[in-house]
C-alpha positions as CSV (number, residue, x, y, z in Angstrom):
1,X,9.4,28.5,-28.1
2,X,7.2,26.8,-25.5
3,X,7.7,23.5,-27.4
4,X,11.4,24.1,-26.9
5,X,10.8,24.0,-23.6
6,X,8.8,21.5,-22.8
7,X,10.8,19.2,-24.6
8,X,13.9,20.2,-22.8
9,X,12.1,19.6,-19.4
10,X,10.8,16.2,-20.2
11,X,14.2,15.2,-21.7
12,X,16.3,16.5,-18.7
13,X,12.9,14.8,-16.2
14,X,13.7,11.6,-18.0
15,X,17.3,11.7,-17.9
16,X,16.7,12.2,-14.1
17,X,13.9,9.3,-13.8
18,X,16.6,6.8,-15.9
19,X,19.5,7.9,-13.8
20,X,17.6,7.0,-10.4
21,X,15.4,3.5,-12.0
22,X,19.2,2.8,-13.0
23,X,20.8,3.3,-9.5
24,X,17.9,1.7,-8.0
25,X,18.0,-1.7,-10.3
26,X,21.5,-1.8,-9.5
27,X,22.9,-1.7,-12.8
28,X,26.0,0.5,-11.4
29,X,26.4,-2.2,-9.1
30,X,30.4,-1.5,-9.9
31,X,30.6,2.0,-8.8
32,X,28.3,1.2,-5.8
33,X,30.1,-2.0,-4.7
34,X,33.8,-0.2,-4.4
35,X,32.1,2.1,-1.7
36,X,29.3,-0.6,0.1
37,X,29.5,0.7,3.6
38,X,29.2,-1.3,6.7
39,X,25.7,-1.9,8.1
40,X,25.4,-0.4,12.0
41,X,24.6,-1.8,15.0
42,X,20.9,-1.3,15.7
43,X,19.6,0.0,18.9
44,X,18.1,-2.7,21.2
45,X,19.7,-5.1,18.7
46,X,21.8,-7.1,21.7
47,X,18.7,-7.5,23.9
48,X,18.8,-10.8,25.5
49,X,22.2,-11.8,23.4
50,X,24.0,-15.1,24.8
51,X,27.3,-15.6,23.2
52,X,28.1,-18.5,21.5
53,X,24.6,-19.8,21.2
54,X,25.2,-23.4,19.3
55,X,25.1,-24.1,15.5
56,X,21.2,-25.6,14.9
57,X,19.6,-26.8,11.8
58,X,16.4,-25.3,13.2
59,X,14.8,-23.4,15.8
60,X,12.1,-25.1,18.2
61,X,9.5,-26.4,16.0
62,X,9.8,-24.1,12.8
63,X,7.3,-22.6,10.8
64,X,9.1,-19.1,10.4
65,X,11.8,-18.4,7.7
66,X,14.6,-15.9,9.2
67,X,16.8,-15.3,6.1
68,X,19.4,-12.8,4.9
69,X,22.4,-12.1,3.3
70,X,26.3,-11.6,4.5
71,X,28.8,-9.3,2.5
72,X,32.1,-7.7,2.5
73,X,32.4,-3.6,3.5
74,X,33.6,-2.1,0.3
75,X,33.7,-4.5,-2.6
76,X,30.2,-6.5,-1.3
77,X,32.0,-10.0,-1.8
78,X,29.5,-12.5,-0.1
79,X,30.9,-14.1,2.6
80,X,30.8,-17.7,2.8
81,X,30.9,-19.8,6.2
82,X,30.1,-16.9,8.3
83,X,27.8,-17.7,12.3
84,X,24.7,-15.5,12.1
85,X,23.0,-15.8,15.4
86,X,19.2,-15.7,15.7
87,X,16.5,-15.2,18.4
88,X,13.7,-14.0,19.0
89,X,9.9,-13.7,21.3
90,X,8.7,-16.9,20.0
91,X,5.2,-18.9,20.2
92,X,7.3,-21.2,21.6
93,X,9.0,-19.3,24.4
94,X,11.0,-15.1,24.8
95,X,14.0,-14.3,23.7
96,X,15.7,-14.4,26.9
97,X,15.3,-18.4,27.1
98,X,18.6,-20.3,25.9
99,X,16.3,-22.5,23.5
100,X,15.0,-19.3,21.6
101,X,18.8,-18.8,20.4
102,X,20.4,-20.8,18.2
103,X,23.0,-19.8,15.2
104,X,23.7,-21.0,11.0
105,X,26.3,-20.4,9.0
106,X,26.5,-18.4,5.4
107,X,26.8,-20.5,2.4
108,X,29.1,-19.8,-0.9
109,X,26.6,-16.9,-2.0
110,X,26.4,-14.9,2.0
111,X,23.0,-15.9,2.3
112,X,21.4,-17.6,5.4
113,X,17.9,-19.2,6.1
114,X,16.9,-20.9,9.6
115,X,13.5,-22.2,10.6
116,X,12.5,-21.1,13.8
117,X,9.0,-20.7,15.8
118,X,6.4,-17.8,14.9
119,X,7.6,-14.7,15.9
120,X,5.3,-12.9,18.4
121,X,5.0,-9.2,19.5
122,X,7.3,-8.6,22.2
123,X,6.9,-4.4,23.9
124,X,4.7,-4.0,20.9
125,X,6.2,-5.2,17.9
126,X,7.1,-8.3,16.4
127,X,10.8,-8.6,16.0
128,X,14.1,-10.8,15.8
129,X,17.7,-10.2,16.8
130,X,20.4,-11.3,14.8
131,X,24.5,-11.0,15.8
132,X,27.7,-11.4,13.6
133,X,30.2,-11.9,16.7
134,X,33.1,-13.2,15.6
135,X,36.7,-11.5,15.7
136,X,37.0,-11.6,12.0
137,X,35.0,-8.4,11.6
138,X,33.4,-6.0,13.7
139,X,30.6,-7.0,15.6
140,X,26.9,-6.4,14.3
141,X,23.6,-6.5,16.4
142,X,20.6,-5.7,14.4
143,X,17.0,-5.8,15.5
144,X,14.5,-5.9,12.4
145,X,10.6,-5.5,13.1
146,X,8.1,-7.1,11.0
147,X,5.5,-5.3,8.9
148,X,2.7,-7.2,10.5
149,X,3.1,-10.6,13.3
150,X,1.8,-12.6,11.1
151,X,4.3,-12.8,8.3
152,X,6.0,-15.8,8.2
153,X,9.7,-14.6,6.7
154,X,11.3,-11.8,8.2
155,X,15.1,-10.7,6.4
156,X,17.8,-8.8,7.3
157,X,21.0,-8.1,6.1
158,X,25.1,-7.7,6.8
159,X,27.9,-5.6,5.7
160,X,30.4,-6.7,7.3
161,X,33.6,-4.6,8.2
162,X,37.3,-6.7,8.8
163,X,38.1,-5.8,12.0
């Protein structure tokens, strides 16, 4: 009898552990996608924002990675062509300065990479701001902080709602 049971726990444990490694490795990516919500606007996220910032292939004089991908609410489509702007307390100079901003556009697959300066601690905490602002879907602000200031990536990502 305690066999029995045993065996019934660690079957119905494993069946448990599979169902969350599955959900986790996204191998029900189908029934996840029809329901991807929209990503929030972070507190603090549109510090400093200037709208409009200008399209840049870089950022100062680079040597920092901000990257990230851009999707669609609901069926997470990536979304090609969309303007992610970027800035951030730099070594180069804070994120209220109008050369700390600058913006990139998604490619075919939603993601997005611009080199900027080494992101600093600013209050505390090293951080970059990043805004979807366009009328096409509803504005996004987020404001990611970095494990420790001196990584040299820092990613954040969009789910974007039509507006």
């Amino acid at each position: 009898m305690t066999v029995a049971q045993q065996t019934r726990r660690r079957f119905l444990a494993a069946g448990v552990g599979a169902a969350f490694i599955t959900a986790a490795t996204g191998l029900v990516v189908p029934a996840r996608a029809q329901g991807l919500a929209p990503t929030p606007t972070m507190r603090g996220g549109a510090n400093n924002y200037r709208p409009g910032a200008p399209i840049v292939e870089r950022i100062g004089g680079g040597g920092f990675w901000m990257t990230g991908t851009v999707r669609r609410a609901g069926d997470g489509a990536p979304l090609e062509g969309i303007r992610i702007q970027i800035w951030a307390h730099t070594t180069e100079g804070h994120e209220r300065d109008p050369h700390s901003h600058g913006a990139t556009l998604t490619r075919a697959d939603g993601t997005f990479r611009l080199e900027m300066p080494q992101i600093v601690p600013a209050f505390g905490q090293p951080h970059g701001h990043l805004a979807y602002d366009d009328p096409a879907f509803q504005t996004v602000f987020l404001r990611p902080v970095m494990p420790s200031p001196r990584d040299i990536s820092l990613s954040a990502h969009f789910v974007l709602q039509p507006a």
